[in-house]
C-alpha positions in Angstrom: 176.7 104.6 65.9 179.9 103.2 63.6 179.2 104.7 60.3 179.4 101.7 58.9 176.2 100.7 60.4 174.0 103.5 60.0 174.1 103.9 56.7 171.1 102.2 55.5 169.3 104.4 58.3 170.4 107.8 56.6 169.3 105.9 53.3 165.3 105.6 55.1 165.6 109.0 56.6 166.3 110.1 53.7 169.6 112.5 54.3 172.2 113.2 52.4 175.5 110.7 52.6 179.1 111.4 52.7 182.4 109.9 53.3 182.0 109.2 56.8 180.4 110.8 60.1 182.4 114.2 60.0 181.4 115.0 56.2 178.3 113.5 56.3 177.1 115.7 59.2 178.3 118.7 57.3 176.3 118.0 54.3 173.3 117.1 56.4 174.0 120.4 58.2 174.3 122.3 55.0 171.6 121.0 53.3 168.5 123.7 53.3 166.2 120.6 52.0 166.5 118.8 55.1 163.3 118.8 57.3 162.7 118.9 60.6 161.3 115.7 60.4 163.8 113.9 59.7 165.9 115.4 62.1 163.4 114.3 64.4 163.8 111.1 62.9 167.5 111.3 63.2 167.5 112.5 67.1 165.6 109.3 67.6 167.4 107.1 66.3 170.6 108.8 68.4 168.2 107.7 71.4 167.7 104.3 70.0 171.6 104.3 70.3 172.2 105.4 73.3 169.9 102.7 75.1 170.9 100.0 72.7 174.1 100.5 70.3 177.3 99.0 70.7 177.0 97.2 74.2 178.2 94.4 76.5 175.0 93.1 78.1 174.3 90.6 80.8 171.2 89.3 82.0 169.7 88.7 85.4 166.5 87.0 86.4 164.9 88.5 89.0 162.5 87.0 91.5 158.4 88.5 90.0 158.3 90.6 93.4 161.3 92.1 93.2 160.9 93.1 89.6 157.6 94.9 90.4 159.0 96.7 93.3 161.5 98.2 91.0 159.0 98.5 88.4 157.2 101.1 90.5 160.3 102.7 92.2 161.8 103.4 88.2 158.2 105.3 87.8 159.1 107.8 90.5 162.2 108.5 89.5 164.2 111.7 87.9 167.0 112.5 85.7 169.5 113.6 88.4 170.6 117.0 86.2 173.7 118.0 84.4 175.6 119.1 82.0 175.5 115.7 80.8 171.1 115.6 81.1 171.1 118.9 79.5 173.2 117.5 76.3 171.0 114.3 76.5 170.8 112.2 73.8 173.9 113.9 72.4 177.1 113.7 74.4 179.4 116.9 75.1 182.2 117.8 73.7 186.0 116.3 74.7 186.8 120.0 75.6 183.7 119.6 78.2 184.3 116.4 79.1 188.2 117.7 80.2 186.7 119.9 83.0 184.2 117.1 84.4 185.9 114.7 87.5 186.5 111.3 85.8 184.6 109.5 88.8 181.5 111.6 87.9 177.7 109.7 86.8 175.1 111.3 85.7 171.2 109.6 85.4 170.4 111.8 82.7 167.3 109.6 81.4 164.7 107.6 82.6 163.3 106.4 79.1 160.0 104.4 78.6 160.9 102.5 75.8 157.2 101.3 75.4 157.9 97.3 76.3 160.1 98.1 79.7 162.0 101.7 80.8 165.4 102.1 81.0 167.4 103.9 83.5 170.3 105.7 81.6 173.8 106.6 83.3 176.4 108.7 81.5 179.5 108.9 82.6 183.6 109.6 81.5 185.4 107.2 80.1 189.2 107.2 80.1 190.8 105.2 77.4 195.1 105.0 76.4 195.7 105.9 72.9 198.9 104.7 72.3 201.4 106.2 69.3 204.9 105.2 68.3 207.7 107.8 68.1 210.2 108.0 65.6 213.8 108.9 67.1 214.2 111.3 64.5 211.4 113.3 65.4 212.5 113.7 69.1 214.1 117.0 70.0 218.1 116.9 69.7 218.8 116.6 73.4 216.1 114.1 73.9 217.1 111.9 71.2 220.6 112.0 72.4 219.5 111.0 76.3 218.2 108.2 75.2 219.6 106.8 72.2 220.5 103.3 74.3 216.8 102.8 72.9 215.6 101.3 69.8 211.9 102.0 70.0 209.5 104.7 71.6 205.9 104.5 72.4 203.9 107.8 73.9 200.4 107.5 75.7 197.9 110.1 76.1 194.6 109.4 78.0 191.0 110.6 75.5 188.0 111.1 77.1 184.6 109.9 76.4 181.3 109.8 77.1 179.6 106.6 77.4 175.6 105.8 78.1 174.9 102.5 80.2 171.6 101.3 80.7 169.8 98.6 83.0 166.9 98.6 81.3 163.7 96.6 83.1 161.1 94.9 80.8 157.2 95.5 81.4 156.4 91.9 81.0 159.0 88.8 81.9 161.5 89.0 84.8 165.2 89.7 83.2 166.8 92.7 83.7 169.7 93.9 81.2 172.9 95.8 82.2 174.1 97.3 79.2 177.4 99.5 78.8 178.5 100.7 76.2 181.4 98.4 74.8 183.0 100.8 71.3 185.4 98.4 69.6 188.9 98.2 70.6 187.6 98.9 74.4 189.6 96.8 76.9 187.1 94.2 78.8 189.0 94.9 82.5 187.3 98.7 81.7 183.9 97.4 80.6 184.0 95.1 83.4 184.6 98.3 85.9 181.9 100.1 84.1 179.6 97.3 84.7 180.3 97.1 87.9 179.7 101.2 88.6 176.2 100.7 86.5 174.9 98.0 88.9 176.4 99.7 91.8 174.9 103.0 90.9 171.3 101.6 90.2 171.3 99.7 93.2 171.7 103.0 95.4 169.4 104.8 93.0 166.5 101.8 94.0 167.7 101.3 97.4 168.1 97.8 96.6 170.4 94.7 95.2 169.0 93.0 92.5 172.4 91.9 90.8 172.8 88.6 92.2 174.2 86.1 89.7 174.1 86.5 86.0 172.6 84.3 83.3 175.4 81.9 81.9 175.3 82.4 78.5 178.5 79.3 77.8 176.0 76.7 76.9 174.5 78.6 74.1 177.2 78.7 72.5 176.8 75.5 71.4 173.3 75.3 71.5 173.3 78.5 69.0 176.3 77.0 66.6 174.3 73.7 65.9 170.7 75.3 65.2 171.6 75.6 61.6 168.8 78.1 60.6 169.8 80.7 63.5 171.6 83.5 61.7 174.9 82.9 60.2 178.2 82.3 61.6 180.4 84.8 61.5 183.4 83.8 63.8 184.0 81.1 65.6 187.1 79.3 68.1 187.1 75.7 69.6 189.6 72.8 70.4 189.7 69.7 68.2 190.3 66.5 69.8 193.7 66.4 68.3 194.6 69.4 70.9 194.7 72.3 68.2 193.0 75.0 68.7 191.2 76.7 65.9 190.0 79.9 64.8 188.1 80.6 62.1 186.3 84.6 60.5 183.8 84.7 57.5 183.0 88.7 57.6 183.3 89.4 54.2 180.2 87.4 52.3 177.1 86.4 53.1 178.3 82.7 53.5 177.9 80.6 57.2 180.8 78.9 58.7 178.7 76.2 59.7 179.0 75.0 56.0 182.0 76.4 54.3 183.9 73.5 52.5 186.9 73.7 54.9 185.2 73.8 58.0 183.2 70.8 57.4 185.4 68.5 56.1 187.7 69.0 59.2 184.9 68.7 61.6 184.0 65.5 59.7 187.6 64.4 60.1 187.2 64.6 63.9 185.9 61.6 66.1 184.0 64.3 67.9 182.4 66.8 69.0 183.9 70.3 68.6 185.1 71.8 72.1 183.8 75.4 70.9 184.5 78.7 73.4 183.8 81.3 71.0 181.1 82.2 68.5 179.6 84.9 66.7 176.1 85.2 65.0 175.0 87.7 62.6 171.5 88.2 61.5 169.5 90.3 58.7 166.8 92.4 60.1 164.1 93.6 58.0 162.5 96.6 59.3 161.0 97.6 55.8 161.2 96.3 51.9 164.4 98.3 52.0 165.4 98.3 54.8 167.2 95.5 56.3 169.9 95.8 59.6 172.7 93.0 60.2 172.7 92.6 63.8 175.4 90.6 65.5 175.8 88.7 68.7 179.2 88.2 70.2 179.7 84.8 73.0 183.4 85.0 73.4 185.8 83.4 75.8 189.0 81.5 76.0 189.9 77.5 76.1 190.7 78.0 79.4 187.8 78.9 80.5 186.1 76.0 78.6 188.5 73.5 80.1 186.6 74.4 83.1 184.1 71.5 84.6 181.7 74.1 85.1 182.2 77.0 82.2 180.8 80.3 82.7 180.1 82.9 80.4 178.0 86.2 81.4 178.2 88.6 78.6 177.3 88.6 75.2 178.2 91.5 73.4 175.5 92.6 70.6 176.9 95.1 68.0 175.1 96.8 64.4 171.7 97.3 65.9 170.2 99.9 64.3 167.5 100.5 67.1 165.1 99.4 69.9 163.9 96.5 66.9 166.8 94.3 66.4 168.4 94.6 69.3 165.5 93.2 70.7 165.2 90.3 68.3 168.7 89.5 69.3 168.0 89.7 72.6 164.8 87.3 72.1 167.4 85.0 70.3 169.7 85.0 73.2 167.8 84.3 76.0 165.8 81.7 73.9 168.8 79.5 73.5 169.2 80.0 77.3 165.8 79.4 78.1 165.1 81.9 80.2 162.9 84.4 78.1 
């Protein structure tokens, strides 16, 4: 969980603080007053997370039969075993991680979340980190082979763990896929995740249930006119002037949807904003102190609203705290697509 986001969880718990995750785990670590209750308290939420923090999600309907079927096969089921299972709902170590086959998935869960169960994959994730190089730091030889060169970039390859979920819901009929989508993770590598995580349920139930995803483009709009749902955060579009616009509001808790420059252009325009990206934050109240700001990211490209017939499938959902709000913004989601 970004630190950032689970501090008014450590606040409830009641744990000590620090300046970010490393120190803050050393004074929790430290700290003879902590119970064992509230790391219980802690190792739950870390569950929460795993099944619901930080992820691209898409949603399937699936025919009431089929659901069932899987339903009963998910109740059969194992954890497959692992190092990975064993560490479960921690992750292992990069040093661990080194030694395991890249290609490698685990089902290290089968969770009943007590409104669906959710089948959990871990698996590797290889990700570029890329640094720049000063010439000056290259040994002399080196720095003399290639000094036709003005500028030098080095890539080494991290490792990490990720936990995707389909999770299957005990009442209604759509499925989520959800992988876990950090920030600054390329789409082409959540896109390959996703399509391991339905492959690898699929074999695990014998079964295809993935057939076409939920298009999520026309709630964008639907979501960026209801003027009481959440408030916008971020949001792109075209103007019928051909411009394309682009507009953040992170740092308050103001809307977009009525900030003084936003409206007066949109009132300028003889109509309709073409709009192909938005984002939606929310404030959760889980207790009189205790309040999560959720967020809901529908992004795409002008392209892809040029389309006659744009499609969008994800929706990436970020800041959840736990199984609560990422629920409500779930509910939100499929409302607007009228298919909850």
């Amino acid at each position: 969980m970004p630190y950032q986001v689970s501090r008014p969880l450590l606040k409830e718990v009641g744990v000590p603080r620090s300046h970010g995750w490393d120190a803050t785990a050393e004074r929790i670590v430290e700290d003879d007053t902590v119970t064992e209750e509230q790391v219980s308290e802690l190792g739950e939420a870390l569950r929460a997370h795993a099944l619901t923090g930080e992820k691209i999600c898409r949603f399937y309907r699936i025919e009431p039969e089929t659901i069932e079927a899987i339903r009963e096969q998910l109740a059969t089921i194992e954890p497959t075993g692992g190092e990975m299972t064993d560490a479960y709902p921690g992750v292992l170590s990069e040093a661990a991680l080194e030694a395991i086959d890249p290609n490698h998935r685990e089902l290290v869960a089968v969770e009943d979340t007590g409104d669906g169960i959710a089948a959990v994959f871990a698996s590797v994730r290889e990700r570029p980190i890329r640094h720049e190089i000063e010439a000056s730091d290259l040994p002399g030889e080196m720095a003399e082979y290639l000094e036709d060169y003005d500028h030098f970039v080095a890539y080494r390859i991290e490792r990490q763990q990720a936990m995707d979920v389909v999770w299957v819901p005990n009442e209604g009929t759509v499925i989520d896929v959800r992988v876990d989508f950090p920030k600054h993770t390329e789409i082409e590598r959540a896109r390959h995740a996703q399509h391991r995580l339905t492959t690898g349920f699929s074999d695990l139930i014998d079964e295809e249930p993935f057939l076409d995803p939920i298009n999520l483009f026309p709630i964008i709009k639907n979501m960026y006119e209801a003027d009481d749902e959440g408030r916008v955060v971020e949001l792109a579009f075209g103007t019928t002037t051909r411009s394309l616009k682009h507009e953040k509001m992170r740092r308050s808790q103001d809307c977009l949807r009525s900030e003084t420059y936003h409206m007066g252009g949109k009132e300028a325009l003889a109509t309709d904003l073409d709009l192909y990206r938005v984002s939606i934050a929310y404030s959760y109240q889980f207790g009189p102190d205790f309040v999560s700001h959720p967020e809901v990211n529908l992004h795409t490209t002008s392209l892809v609203a040029g389309n006659a017939s744009p499609q969008l499938y994800d929706a990436v959902i970020r800041k959840t705290i736990g199984f609560e709000d990422y629920d409500f913004v779930r509910q939100r989601i499929l409302h607007f697509a009228q298919d909850g």
